[in-house]
C-alpha positions as CSV (number, residue, x, y, z in Angstrom):
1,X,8.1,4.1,6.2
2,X,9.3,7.7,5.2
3,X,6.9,7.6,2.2
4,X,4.0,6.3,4.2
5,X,4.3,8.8,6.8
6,X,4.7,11.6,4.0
7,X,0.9,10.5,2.6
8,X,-0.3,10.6,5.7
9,X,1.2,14.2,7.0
10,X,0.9,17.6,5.5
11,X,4.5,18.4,5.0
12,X,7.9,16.8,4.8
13,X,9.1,17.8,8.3
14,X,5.9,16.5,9.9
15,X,6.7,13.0,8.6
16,X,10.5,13.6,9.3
17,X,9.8,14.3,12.9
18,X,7.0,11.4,12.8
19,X,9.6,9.1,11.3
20,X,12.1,10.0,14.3
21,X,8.8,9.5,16.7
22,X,7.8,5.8,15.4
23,X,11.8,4.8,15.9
24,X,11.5,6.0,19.2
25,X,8.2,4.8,20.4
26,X,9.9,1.2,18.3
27,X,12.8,1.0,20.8
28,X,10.8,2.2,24.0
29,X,8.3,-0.5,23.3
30,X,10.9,-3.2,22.1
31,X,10.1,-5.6,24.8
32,X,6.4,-6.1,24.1
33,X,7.2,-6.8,20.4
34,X,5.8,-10.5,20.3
35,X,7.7,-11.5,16.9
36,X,6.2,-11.8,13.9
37,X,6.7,-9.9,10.4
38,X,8.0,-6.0,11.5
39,X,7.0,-4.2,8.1
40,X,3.3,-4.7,9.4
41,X,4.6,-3.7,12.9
42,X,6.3,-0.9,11.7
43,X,3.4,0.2,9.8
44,X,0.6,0.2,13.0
45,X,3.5,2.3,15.2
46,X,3.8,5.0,12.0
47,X,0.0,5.5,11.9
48,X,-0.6,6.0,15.9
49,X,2.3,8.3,15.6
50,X,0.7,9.6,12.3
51,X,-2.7,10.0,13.8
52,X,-1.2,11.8,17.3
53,X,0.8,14.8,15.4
54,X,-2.9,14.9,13.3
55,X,-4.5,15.6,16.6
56,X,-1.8,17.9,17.9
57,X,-2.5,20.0,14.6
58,X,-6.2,19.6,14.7
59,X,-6.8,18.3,11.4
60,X,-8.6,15.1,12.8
61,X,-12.0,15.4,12.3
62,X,-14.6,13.6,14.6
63,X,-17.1,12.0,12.1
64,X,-19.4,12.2,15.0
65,X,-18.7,15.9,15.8
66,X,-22.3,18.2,14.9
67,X,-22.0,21.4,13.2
68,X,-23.9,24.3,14.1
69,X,-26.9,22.5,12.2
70,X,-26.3,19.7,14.1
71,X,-25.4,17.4,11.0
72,X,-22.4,15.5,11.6
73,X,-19.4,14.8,9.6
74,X,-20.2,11.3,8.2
75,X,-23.6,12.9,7.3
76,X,-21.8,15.7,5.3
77,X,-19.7,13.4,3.8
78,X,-20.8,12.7,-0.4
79,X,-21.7,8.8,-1.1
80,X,-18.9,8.0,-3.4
81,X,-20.5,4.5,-4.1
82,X,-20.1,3.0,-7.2
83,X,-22.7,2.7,-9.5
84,X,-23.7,-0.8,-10.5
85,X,-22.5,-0.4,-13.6
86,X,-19.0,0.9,-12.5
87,X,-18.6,-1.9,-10.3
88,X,-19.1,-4.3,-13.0
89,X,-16.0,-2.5,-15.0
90,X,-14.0,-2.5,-12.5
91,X,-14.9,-6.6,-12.0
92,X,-14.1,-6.8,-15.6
93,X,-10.8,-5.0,-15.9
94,X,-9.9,-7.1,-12.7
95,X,-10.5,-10.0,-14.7
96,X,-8.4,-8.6,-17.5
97,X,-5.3,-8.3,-15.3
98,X,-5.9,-11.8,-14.2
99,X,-6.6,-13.2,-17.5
100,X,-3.3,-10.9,-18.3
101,X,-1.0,-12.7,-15.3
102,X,-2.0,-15.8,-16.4
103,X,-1.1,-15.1,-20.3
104,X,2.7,-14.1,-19.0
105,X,5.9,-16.5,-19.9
106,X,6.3,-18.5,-16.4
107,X,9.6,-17.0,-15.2
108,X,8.0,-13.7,-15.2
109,X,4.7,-14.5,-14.2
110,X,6.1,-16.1,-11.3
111,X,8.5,-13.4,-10.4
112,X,5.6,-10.3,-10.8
113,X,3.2,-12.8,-7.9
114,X,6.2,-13.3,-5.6
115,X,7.2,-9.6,-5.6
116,X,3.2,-8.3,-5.3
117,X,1.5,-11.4,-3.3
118,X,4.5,-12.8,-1.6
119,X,5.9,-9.6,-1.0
120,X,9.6,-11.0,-1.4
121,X,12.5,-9.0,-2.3
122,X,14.3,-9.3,-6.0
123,X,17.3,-11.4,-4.0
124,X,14.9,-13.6,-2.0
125,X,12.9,-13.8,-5.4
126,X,16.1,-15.2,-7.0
127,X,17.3,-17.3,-4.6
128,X,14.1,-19.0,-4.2
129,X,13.6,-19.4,-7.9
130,X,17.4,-20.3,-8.3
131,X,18.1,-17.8,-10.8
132,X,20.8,-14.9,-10.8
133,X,19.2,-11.5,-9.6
134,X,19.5,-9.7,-13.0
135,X,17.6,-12.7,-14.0
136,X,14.6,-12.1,-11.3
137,X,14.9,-8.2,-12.6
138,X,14.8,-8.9,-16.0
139,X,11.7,-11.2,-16.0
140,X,10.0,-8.5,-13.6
141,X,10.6,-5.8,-16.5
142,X,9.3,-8.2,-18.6
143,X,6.5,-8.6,-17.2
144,X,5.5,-5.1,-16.2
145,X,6.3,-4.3,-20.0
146,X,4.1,-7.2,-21.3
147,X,1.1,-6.7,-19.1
148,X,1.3,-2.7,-20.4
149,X,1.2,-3.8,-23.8
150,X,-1.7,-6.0,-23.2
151,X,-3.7,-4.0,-20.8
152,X,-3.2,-1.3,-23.1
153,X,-4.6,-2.7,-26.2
154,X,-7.7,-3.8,-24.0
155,X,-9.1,-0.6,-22.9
């Protein structure tokens, strides 16, 4: 949560403080917490407290606010659209990492989608799997290796 809060906030004692805010705001609201996953919980607290130290600083820009010319922000803003073209690269190099996954030995092919889809830890990885950890870390090595080397070679 540290990390997240750090991209969000200009400096290291902003997200420190924002950090020590989100625990607080955690406990204070603990008993309309209905259940469910917390990371995602966790994650919504960090950006409200995120967005309300923004606001404090006055780095949050309206995108409705007018300028003096009476253009406003999203106006201003550049269209960073992808071209057609880029769009069909970035299609095809997403189909290169599939075709990549796919091309991977199964034990590390399955350990690479339960850490990134099922977003399980190495220990629940390897207990699930029924393999030692160093097992589960190995074949995750292996596959971040392998899908360099092949990745690589394609572009």
């Amino acid at each position: 949560m540290q990390a997240f809060l750090r991209g969000l906030l200009p400096t290291a004692e902003d997200a420190e403080d924002a950090f020590q805010e989100t625990w607080v705001r955690v406990v204070k609201s603990a008993d309309k917490y209905r259940g469910g996953k917390v990371k995602p919980y966790l994650a919504v607290v960090a950006r409200s407290v995120a967005i309300d130290r923004l606001r404090q600083m006055g780095r949050l820009v309206s995108l409705d606010a007018e300028d003096e010319e009476g253009a406003s922000a999203a106006e201003r803003l550049p269209d960073e659209a992808p071209s057609p073209g880029e769009r069909f690269e970035s299609k095809a190099t997403a189909e290169d990492v599939r075709e990549a996954v796919r091309a991977l030995p199964d034990g590390p092919r399955q350990v690479l989608l339960m850490r990134i889809e099922g977003e399980l830890s190495f220990k629940e990885i390897a207990s699930e799997l029924g393999v030692p950890l160093g097992t589960a870390l190995t074949w995750m090595r292996t596959a971040t290796l392998k899908l360099k080397e092949m990745l690589g070679e394609s572009k």
